[in-house]
C-alpha positions as CSV (number, residue, x, y, z in Angstrom):
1,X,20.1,-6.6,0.5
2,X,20.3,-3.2,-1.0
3,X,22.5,-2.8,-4.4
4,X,23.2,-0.9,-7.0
5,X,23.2,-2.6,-10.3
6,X,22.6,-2.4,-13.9
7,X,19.8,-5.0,-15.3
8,X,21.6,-5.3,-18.8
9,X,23.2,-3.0,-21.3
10,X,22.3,0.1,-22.5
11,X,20.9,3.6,-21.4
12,X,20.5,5.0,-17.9
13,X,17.1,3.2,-18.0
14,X,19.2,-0.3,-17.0
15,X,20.9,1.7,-14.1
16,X,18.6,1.2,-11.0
17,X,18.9,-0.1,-7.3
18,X,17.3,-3.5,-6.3
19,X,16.2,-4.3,-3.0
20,X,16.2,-8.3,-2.8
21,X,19.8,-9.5,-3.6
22,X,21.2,-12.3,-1.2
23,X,23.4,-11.6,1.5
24,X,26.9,-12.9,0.6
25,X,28.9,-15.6,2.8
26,X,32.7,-15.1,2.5
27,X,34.5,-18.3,1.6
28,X,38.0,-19.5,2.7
29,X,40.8,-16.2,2.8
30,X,37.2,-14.1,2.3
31,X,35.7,-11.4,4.6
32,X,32.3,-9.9,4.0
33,X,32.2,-6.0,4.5
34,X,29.0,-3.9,5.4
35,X,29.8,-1.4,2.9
36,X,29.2,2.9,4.0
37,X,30.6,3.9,0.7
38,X,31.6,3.1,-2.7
39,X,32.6,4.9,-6.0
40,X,32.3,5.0,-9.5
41,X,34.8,5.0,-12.1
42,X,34.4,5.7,-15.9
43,X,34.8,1.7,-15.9
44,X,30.9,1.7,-14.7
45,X,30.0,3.3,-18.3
46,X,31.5,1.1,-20.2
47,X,30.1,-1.7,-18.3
48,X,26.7,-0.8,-18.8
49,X,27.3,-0.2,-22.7
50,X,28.8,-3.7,-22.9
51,X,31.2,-5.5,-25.0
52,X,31.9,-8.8,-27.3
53,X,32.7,-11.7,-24.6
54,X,31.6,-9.4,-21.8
55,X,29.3,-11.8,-19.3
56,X,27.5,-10.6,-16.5
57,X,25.0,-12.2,-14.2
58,X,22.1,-9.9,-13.7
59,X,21.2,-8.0,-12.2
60,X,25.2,-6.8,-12.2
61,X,26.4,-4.9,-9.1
62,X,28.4,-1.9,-10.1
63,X,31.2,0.2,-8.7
64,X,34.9,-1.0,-8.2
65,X,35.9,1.1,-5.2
66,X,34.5,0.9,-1.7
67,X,35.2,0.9,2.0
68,X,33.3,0.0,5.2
69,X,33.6,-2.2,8.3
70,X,34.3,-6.0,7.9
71,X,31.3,-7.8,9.1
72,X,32.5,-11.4,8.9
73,X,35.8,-13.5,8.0
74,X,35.7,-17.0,6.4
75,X,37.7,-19.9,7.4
76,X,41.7,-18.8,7.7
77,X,41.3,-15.2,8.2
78,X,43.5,-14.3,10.8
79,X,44.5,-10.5,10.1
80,X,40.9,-8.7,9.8
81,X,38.4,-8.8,12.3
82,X,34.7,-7.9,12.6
83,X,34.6,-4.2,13.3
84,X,37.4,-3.4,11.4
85,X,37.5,-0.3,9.4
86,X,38.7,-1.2,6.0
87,X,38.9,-0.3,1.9
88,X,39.3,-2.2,-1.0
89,X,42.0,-3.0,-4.1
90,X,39.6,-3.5,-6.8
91,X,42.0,-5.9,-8.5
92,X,41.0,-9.2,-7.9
93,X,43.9,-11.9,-8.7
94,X,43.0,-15.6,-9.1
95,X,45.1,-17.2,-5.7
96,X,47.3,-19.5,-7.8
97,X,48.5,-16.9,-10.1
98,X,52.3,-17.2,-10.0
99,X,52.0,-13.5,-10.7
100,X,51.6,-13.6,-7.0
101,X,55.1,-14.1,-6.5
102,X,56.6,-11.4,-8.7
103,X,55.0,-8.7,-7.0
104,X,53.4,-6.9,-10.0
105,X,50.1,-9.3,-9.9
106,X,48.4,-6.4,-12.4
107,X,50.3,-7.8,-15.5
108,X,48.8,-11.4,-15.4
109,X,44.8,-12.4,-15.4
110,X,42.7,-10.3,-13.1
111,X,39.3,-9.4,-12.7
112,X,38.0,-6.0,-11.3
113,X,35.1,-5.7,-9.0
114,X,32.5,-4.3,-10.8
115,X,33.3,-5.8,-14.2
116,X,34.4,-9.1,-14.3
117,X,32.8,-9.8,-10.7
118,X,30.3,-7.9,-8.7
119,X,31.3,-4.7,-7.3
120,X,31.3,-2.7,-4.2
121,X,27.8,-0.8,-4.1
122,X,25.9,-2.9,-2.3
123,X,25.2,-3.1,1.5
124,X,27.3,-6.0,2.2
125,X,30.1,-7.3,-0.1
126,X,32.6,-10.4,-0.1
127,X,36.5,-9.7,-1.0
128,X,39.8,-11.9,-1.0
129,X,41.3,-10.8,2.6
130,X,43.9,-9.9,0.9
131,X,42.9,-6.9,-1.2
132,X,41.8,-5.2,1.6
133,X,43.8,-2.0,3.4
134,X,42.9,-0.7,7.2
135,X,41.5,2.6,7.4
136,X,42.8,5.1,10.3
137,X,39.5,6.5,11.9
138,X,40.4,10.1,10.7
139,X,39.6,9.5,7.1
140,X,36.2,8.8,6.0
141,X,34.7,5.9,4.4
142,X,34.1,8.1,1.1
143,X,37.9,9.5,1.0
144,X,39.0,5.7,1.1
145,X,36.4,4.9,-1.7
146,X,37.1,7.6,-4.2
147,X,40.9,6.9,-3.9
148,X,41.1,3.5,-4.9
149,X,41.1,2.8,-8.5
150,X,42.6,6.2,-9.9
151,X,45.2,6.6,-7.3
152,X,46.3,3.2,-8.0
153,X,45.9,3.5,-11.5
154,X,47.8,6.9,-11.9
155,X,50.4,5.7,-9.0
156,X,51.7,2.9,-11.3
157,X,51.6,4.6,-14.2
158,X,53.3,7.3,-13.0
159,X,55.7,5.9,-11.0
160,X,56.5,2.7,-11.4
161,X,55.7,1.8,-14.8
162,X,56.7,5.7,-16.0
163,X,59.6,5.9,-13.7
164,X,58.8,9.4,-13.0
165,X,61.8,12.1,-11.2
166,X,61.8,14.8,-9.3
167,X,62.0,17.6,-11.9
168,X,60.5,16.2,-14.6
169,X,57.6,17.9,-16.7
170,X,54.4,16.0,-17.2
171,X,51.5,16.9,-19.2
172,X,48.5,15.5,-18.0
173,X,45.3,15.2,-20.6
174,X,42.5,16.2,-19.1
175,X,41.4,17.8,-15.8
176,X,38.2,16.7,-13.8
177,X,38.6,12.8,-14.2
178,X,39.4,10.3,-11.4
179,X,42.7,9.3,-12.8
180,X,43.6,12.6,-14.3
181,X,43.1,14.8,-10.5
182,X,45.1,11.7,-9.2
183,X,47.8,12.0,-11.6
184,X,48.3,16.1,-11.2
185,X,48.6,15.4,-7.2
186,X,51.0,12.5,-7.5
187,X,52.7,14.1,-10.0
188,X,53.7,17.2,-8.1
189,X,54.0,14.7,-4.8
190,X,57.2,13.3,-6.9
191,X,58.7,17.1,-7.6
192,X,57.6,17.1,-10.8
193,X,56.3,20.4,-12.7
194,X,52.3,19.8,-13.8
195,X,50.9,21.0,-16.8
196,X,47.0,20.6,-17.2
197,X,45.2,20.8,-20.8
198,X,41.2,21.1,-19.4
199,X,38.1,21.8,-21.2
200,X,37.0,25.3,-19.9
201,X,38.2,28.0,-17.5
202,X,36.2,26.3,-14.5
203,X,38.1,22.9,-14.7
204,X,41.4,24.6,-15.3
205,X,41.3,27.0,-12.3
206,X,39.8,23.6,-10.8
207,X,43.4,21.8,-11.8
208,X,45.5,24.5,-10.3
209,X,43.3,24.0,-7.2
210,X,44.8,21.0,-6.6
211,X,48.6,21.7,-7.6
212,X,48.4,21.9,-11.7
213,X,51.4,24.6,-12.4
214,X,50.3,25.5,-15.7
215,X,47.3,25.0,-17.3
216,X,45.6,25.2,-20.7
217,X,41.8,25.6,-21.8
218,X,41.3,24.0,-24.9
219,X,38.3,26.3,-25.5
220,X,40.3,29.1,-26.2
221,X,43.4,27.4,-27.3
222,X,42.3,24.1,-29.7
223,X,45.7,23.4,-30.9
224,X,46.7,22.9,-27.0
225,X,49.7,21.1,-28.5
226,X,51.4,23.8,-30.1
227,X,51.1,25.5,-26.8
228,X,52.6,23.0,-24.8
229,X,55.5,23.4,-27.4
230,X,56.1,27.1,-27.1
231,X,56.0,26.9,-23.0
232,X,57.9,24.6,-23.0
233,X,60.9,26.1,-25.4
234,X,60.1,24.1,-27.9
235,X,61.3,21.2,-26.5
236,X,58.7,19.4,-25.1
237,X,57.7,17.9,-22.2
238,X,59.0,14.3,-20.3
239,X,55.9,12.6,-19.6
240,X,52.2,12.7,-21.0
241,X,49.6,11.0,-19.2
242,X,46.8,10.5,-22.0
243,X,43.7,8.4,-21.2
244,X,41.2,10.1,-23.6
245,X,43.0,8.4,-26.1
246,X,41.6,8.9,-29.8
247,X,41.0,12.7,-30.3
248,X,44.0,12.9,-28.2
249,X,46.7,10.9,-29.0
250,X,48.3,12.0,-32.1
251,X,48.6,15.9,-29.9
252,X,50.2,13.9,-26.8
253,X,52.9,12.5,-29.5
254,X,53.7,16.0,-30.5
255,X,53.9,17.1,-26.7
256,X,56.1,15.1,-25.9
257,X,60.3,15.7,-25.8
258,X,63.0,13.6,-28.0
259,X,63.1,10.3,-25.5
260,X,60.0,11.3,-23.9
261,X,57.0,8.9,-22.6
262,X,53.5,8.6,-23.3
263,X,51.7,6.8,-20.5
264,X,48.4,5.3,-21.7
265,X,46.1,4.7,-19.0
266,X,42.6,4.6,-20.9
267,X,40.4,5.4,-23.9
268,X,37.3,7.6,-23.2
269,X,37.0,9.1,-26.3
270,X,37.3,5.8,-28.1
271,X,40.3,3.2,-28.6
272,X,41.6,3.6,-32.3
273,X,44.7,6.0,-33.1
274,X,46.2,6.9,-36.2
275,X,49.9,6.8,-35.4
276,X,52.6,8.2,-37.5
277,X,55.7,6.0,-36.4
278,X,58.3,8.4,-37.4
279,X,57.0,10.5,-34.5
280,X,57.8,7.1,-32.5
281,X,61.2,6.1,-33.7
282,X,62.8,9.1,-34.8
283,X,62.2,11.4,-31.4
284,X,62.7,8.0,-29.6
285,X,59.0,8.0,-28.1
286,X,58.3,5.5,-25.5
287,X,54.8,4.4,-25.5
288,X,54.0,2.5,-21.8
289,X,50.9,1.3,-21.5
290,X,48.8,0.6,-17.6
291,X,46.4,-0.5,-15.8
292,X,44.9,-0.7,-12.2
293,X,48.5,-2.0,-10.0
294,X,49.9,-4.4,-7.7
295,X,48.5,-4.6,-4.0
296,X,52.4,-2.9,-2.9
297,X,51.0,0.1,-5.0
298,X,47.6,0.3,-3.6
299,X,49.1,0.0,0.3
300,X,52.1,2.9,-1.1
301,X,49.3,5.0,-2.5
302,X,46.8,5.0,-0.4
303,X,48.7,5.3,3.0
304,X,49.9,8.8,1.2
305,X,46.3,9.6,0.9
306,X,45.7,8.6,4.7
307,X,48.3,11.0,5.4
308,X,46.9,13.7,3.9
309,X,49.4,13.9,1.5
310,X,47.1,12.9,-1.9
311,X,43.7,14.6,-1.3
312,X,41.0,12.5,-3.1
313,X,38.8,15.1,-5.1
314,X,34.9,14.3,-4.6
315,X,32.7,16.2,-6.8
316,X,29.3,14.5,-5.7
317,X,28.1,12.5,-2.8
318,X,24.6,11.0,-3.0
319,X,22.7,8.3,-1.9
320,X,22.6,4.7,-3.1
321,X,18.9,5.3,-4.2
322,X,20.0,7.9,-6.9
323,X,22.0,5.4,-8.3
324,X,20.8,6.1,-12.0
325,X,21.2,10.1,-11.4
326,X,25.3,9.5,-10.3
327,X,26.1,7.6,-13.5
328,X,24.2,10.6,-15.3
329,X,26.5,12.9,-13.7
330,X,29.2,10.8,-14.6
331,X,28.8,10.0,-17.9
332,X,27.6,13.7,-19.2
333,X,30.9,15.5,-17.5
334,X,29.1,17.2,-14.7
335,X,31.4,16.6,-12.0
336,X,35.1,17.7,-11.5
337,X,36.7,15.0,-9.7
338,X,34.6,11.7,-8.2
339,X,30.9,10.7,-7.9
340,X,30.6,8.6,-4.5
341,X,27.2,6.8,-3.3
342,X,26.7,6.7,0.8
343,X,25.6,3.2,1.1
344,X,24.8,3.1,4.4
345,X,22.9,6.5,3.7
């Protein structure tokens, strides 16, 4: 079996594609998948550069997101069948998690495919039964892929852990990433009014594209927060969605209104803030942090994107062979939106 995987941590000279991994058999409440597409996420980076108490068995398939046709069930699958079109919630929950019964399964242990367990870019894959979605034969296999962790992600974030309304502002960090082109379209999807701070005139235009009202090239305006101020009346704005985190933060604090929220959804510029509390407690900042979602978010979000309504932004498609050249792309900027690899291609 085909599969792309990283052989250990470090450069792009770990990232490759072997050619002899074993065919997976799916277990009780598992189905096995023949996989046409699968994703990667910013999550794939960090991965490869590794962390303390972060064990992989190697070679290590990457990517969190994928979709294809279920090719097997294992004993006490009754609701897929082989042939079925499906995707998958990257969010793996351990079946006796009592987190099961409160319906936000995110906020106990988890695993993600393509971290903790191996992920999605391989030619066949095995998955709880559970995490897996049905996908109408309209949308493709790589629409379903590039969906699944940032819409999820930014769809509890946004609106059920930000409790986001219809006539709200929200600033939004950031303009090509995943979770960031997610967030401006479910943002405006909830009647909200979308400002955009991007890093050149290509990625802004790029942002209003895609239904970012205002937007702001940090280029030619650095202190992107002052800005925000002035449009905004020098009130601020309701809601800041910041996952660059530390050359960020400390401008999202000041962007945000008296008894606004700053929704932390990552950290790619590093993890450590310097945080001045009195710009906490006295303008009554709320500070929510996220991650990934429930499975009721995943089947909200993603039936929205099977409608058409959330467009999935897909700024490269290549083959699982050029494996090493997508996280390249990836990890150097180059694309506005996601990198998808056609499995089956």
């Amino acid at each position: 079996m085909k599969a792309a995987v990283i052989t250990g941590h470090g450069g792009l000279d770990v990232v490759g594609v072997a050619d002899d991994l074993p065919v997976p058999e799916p277990g009780p409440g598992e189905v096995r998948i023949k996989v046409h597409a699968a994703a990667l996420n910013r999550l794939d980076l960090w991965v490869r550069a590794g962390w303390p108490g972060l064990e992989l068995k190697l070679p290590h398939v990457t990517c969190a997101d994928g979709a294809g046709v279920v090719d097997a069930v294992g004993p006490g699958v009754t609701s897929y069948a082989p042939g079925d079109r499906v995707a998958v919630n990257p969010t793996i929950v351990p079946p006796d998690s009592p987190s099961l019964l409160t319906g936000m399964e995110n906020q106990a242990r988890i695993s993600i495919l393509g971290e903790h367990a191996p992920g999605l870019a391989s030619e066949y894959a095995v998955v709880p039964a559970r995490n897996l979605i049905r996908v109408p034969d309209h949308v493709d296999f790589a629409t379903a892929a590039a969906a699944g962790l940032v819409y999820l992600t930014a769809w509890h974030s946004l609106i059920t852990r930000g409790g986001l309304r219809p006539g709200e502002t929200v600033l939004v960090v950031g303009a090509g990433g995943g979770v960031n082109t997610a967030s401006i379209q479910i943002a405006k999807l909830a009647g909200a009014t979308v400002c955009v701070v991007g890093s050149s005139a290509e990625k802004c235009a790029r942002a209003q594209e895609i239904g970012a009202d205002v937007t702001i090239n940090r280029q030619e305006t650095p202190e992107w927060s002052r800005e925000v101020y002035r449009l905004t009346d020098k009130q601020g704005v309701d809601v800041v969605v910041d996952n660059v985190g530390q050359d960020t933060f400390t401008s999202s604090i000041r962007c945000a209104r008296i008894g606004g929220r700053i929704l932390v959804v990552g950290n790619t510029s590093g993890p450590f803030v310097n945080l001045d509390l009195r710009q906490v407690f006295a303008r009554q900042v709320s500070i929510i942090g996220s991650t990934m979602g429930p499975q009721q978010d995943y089947i909200r979000v993603m039936n929205l994107v099977f409608a058409g309504r959330l467009r999935p932004v897909i700024g490269a498609r290549l083959p699982l062979a050029e494996h090493r050249e997508a996280q390249r792309r990836l990890e150097d900027f180059e694309v506005f939106g996601k990198v998808v690899l056609d499995v089956a291609r």
